[in-house]
C-alpha positions in Angstrom: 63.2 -72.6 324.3 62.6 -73.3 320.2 65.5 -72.7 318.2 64.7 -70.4 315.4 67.5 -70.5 313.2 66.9 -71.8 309.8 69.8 -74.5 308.0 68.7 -72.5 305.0 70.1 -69.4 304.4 69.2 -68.9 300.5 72.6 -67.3 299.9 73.3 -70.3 297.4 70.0 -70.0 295.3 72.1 -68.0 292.8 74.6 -70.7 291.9 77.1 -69.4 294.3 78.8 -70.1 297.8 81.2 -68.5 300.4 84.5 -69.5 300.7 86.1 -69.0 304.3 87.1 -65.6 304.1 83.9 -64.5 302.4 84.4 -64.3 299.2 81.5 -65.5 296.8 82.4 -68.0 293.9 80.4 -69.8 291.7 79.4 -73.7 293.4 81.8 -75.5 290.6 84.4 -73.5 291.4 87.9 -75.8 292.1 88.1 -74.9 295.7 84.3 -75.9 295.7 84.7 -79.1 293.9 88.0 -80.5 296.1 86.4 -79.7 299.5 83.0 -80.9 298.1 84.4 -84.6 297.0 86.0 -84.4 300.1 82.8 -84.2 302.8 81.7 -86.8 299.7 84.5 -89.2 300.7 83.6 -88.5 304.8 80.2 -89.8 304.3 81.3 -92.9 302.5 83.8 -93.0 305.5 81.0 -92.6 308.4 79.1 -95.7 306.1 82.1 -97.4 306.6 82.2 -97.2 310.0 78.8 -98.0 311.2 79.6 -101.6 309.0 82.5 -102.6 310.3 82.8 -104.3 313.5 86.7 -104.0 315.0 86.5 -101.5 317.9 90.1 -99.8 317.0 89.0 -99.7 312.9 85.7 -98.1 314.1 88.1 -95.3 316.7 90.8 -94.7 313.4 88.0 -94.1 310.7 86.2 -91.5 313.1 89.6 -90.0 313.4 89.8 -90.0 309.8 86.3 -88.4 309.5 87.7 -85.6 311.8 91.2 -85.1 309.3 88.9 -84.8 306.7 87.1 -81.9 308.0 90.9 -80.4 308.4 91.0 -81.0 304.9 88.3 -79.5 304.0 88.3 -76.5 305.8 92.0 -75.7 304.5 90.7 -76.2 301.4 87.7 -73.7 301.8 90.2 -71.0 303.2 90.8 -68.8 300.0 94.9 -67.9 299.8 95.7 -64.3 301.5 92.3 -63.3 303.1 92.6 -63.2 306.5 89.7 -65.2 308.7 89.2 -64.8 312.1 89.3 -67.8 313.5 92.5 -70.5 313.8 91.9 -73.5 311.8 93.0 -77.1 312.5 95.6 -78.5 310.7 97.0 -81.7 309.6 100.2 -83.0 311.1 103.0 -85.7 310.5 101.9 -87.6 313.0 98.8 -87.9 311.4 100.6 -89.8 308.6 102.6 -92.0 310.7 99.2 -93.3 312.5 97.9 -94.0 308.9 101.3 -95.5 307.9 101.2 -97.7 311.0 97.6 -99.2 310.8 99.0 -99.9 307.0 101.8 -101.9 308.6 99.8 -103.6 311.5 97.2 -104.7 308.8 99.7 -105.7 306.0 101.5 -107.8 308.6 99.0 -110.2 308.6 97.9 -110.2 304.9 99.3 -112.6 302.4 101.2 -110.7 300.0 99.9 -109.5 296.9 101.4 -110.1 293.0 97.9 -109.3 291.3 95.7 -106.6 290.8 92.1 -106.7 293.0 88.5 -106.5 291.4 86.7 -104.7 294.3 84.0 -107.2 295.9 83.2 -110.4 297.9 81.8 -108.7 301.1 79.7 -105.4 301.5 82.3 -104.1 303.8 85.2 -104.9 301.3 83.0 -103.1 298.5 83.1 -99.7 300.8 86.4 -99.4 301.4 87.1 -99.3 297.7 84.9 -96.8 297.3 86.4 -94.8 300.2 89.8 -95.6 298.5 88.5 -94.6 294.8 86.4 -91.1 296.0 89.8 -90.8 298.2 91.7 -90.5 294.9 89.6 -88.3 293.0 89.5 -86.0 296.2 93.5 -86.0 295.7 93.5 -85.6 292.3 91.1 -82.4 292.6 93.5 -80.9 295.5 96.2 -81.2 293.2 95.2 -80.0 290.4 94.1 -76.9 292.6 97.4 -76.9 294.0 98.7 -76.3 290.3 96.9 -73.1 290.1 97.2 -72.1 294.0 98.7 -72.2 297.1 97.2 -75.6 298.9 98.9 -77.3 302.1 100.7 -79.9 300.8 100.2 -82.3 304.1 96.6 -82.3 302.8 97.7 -83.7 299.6 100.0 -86.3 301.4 97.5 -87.2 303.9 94.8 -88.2 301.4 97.8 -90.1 299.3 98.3 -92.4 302.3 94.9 -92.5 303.1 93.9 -94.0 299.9 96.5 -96.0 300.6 94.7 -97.4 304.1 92.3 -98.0 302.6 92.9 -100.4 299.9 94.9 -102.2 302.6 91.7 -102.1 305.1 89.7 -103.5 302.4 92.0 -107.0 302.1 92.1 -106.8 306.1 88.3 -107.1 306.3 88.2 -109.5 304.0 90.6 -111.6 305.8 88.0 -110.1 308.5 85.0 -111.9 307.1 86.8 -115.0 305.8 86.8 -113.5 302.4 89.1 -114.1 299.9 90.7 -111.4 297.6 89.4 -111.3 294.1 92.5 -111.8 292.1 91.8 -110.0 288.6 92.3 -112.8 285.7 93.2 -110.5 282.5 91.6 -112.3 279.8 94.1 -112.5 276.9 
């Protein structure tokens, strides 16, 4: 049995994609650009996990992965056109798991008066770029927010998430024996 559909479709060769609901818009359109840093940010996160050793890290940031397919498919979904399918959604208690691994990992962290140069370890490196493409992925949901109806647990989500991590990348530090890199303004 050969499987003869194609991954191309040649619907995009004009500049232009569908949004969920069907409506055509040109590929730097907002919507386009949010949910497209978004799968950005969920490759860097699937990087991240094939590096990192911890078990429950490696279960957490493939549930992350999976939240940030939520994301991005209520971000696709164009306001008031019906679809004909449910989507998933984000939840509190997706938050609260977030805000807990925070905690757990904070707990064993010395405590921070400095700002952090990213570095020192591979691993460390990647999660600052998680945490960094995890901000500009906010900042583009919000600023689509401004201009249209967005779910706002979306926006919260990827608020804690950058959150995570910059707190996962001191805990694999401390992971890997590494010390912070303390940023020394020079004055």
């Amino acid at each position: 049995m050969s499987n003869d559909r194609k991954i191309y479709t040649k619907t995009g060769d004009k500049g232009e994609t569908s949004l969920l609901g069907g409506t055509r818009v040109p590929k730097y359109h907002e919507r386009i650009e949010a949910y497209g840093t978004l799968d950005e940010l969920n490759a860097f996160v699937g990087f991240l996990r094939d590096q990192v050793e911890d078990t429950s890290v490696k279960i957490l940031l493939l549930e992350i992965q999976d939240r940030l397919f939520t994301a991005e498919s209520l971000i696709a979904t164009e306001e008031n056109v019906p679809i004909n399918k449910m989507l998933p959604q984000l939840y509190e208690e997706d938050i609260l798991k977030l805000e807990a691994a925070i905690d757990e990992m904070n707990s064993v962290l010395p405590g921070l008066t400095s700002f952090l140069l990213p570095g020192g370890h591979p691993q460390v490196s990647l999660c600052h770029i998680c945490r960094t493409v995890c901000r500009r992925a906010e900042r583009l949901v919000i600023k689509l927010a401004s201009e249209t109806q967005v779910d706002w647990m979306v926006i919260r989500y990827l608020n804690r998430l950058s959150d995570y991590f910059f707190v996962l990348s001191r805990w694999v530090g401390q992971y890997n024996n590494v010390a912070d890199l303390i940023w020394k303004p020079r004055i």
